[in-house]
C-alpha positions in Angstrom: 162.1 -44.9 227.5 161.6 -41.1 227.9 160.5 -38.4 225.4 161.5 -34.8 224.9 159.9 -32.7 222.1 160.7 -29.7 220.8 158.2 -28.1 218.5 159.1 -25.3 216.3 156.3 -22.3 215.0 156.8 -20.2 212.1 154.2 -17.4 212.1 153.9 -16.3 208.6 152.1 -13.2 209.5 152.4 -12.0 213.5 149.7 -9.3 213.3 147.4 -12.0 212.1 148.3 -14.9 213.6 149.7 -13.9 217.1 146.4 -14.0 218.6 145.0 -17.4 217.9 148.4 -19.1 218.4 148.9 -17.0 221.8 145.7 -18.6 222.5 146.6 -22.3 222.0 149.3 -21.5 223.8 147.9 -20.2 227.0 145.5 -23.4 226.8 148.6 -25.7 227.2 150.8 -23.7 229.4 151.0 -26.7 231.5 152.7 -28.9 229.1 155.2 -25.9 227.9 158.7 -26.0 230.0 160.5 -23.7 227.7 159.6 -20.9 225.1 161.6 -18.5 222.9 160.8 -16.3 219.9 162.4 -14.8 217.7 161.7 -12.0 214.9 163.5 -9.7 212.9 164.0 -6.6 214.9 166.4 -3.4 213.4 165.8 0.4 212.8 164.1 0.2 210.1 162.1 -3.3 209.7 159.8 -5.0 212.1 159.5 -8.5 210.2 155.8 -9.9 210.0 157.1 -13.3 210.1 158.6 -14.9 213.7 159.7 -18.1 215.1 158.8 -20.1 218.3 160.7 -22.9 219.7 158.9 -24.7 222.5 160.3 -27.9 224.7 157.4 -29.8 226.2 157.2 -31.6 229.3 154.4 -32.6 231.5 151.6 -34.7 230.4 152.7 -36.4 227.2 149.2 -37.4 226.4 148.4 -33.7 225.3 151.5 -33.4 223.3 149.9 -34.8 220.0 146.2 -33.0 220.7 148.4 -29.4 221.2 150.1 -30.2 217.8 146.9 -30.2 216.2 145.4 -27.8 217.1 148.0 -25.2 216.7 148.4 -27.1 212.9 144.5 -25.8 212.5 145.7 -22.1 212.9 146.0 -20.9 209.4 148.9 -19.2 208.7 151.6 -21.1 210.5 153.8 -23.9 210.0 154.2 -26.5 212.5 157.3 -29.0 213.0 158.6 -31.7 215.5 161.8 -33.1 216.7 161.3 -36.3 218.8 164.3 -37.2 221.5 163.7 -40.9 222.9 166.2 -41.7 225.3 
């Protein structure tokens, strides 16, 4: 059986958080086949918070250790989706 995961990042606070998490996220680059973030963009409001949806790939034995370490960050929240097909 194979495994696709999608992990999904909210960034409570981008001006504090971006940094560290942009970090972690260089660090696993490898194991990251897609990325896309959102945050609320308009005329008059540039939203502190954001979203980042990631699809991993590569080698699955980093998958769990990546998790974790971007669950350290403070300020963010951290959830999975599993696929096992």
């Amino acid at each position: 059986m194979k495994e696709n995961r999608v992990i999904g990042i909210l960034i409570k606070d981008r001006i504090k958080e971006a940094g560290r998490t942009q970090k972690i996220l260089s660090e696993y680059a490898s194991i990251i086949t897609t990325r896309m973030g959102t945050h609320e963009l308009n005329d008059s409001v540039c939203s502190r918070k954001g979203i980042i949806i990631l699809h991993l790939g590569g080698d699955e034995s980093l998958w769990d250790t990546f998790e974790n370490e971007l669950k350290e960050v403070g300020g963010i929240e951290v959830q999975k989706m599993s696929f096992v097909y």
